[in-house]
N, C-alpha and C positions, 0 to 999 in steps of 0.2 A: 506378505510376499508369498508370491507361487511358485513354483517352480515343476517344469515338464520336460522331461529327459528324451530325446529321441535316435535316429540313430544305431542302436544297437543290432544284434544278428545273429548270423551263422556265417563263417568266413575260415578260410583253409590257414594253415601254421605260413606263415610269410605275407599276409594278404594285411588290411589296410581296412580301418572304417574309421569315420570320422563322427563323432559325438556330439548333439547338439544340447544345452541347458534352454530353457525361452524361461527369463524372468518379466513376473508380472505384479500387480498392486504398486505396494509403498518401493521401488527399485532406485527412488534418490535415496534411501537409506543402507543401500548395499555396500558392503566394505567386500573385504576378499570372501576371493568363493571360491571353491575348491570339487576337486572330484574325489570319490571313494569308491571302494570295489571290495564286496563279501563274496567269497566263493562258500560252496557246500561246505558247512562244517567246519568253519575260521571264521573269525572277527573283521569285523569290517575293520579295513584300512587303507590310509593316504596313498593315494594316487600323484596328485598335482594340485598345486594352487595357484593361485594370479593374485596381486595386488585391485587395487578398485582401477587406478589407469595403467594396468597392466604393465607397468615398468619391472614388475620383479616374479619370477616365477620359483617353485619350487617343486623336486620330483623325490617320488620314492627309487629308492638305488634300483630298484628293477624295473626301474621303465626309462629311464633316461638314456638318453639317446633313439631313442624309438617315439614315446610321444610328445607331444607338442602341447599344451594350454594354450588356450587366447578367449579374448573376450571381444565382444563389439558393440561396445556399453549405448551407441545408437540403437541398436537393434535388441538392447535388453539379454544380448546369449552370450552364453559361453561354448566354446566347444574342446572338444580334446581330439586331435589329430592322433590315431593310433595306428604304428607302420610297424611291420614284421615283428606282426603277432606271435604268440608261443601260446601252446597248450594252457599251461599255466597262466597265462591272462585271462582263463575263462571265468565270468561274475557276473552277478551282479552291478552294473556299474548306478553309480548313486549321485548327484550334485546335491551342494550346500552353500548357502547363502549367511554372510554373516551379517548384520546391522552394526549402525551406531551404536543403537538402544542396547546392545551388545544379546541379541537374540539369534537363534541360528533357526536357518527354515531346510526342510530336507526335500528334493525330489521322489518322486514315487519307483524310480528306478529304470533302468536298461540290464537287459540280456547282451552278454556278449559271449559269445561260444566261437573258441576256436578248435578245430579240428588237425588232428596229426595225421 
């Protein structure tokens, strides 16, 4: 499984980008996938996840209500809707894929910078 993150930027404190994952290869084997975000100097941590047909989502306490998951398992992506951004959401942002075979595949990464 591949996975290529796009999307990310440079966006002011209140402003809005939406996130795209494109998976590719073995992608009947994708169970939930999820997004992460490492800023300078912290550990990478949970964002959001989606189930495989996206019936169940879950968010880190600092972003809910602000972002959204979803997937579009035709089109192999995921994306993460991110609305009235704050300083502090500036990262790295990272997608993950998880298999059957119970293996996890990581994206190469997105920037997202927001400005105060």
């Amino acid at each position: 499984v591949q996975l290529v993150e796009s999307g990310g930027g440079l966006v002011q404190a209140g402003g809005s980008l939406r996130l795209s994952c494109a998976a590719s290869g073995d992608t009947f084997s994708i169970t939930v996938m999820g997004w992460y975000r490492q800023a300078p100097g912290k550990q990478r941590e949970l964002v959001a996840t989606i189930t495989s047909g996206g019936g169940s989502t879950n968010y880190a306490d600092s972003v809910k209500g602000r972002f959204t998951i979803s997937r579009d398992n035709a089109k192999n992506t995921m994306y993460l809707q991110m609305n009235s951004l704050k300083p502090e959401d500036t990262a790295v942002y990272y997608c993950k894929a998880n298999t059957w075979g119970g293996y996890n595949y990581w994206g190469q990464g997105t920037q997202v910078t927001v400005s105060s």
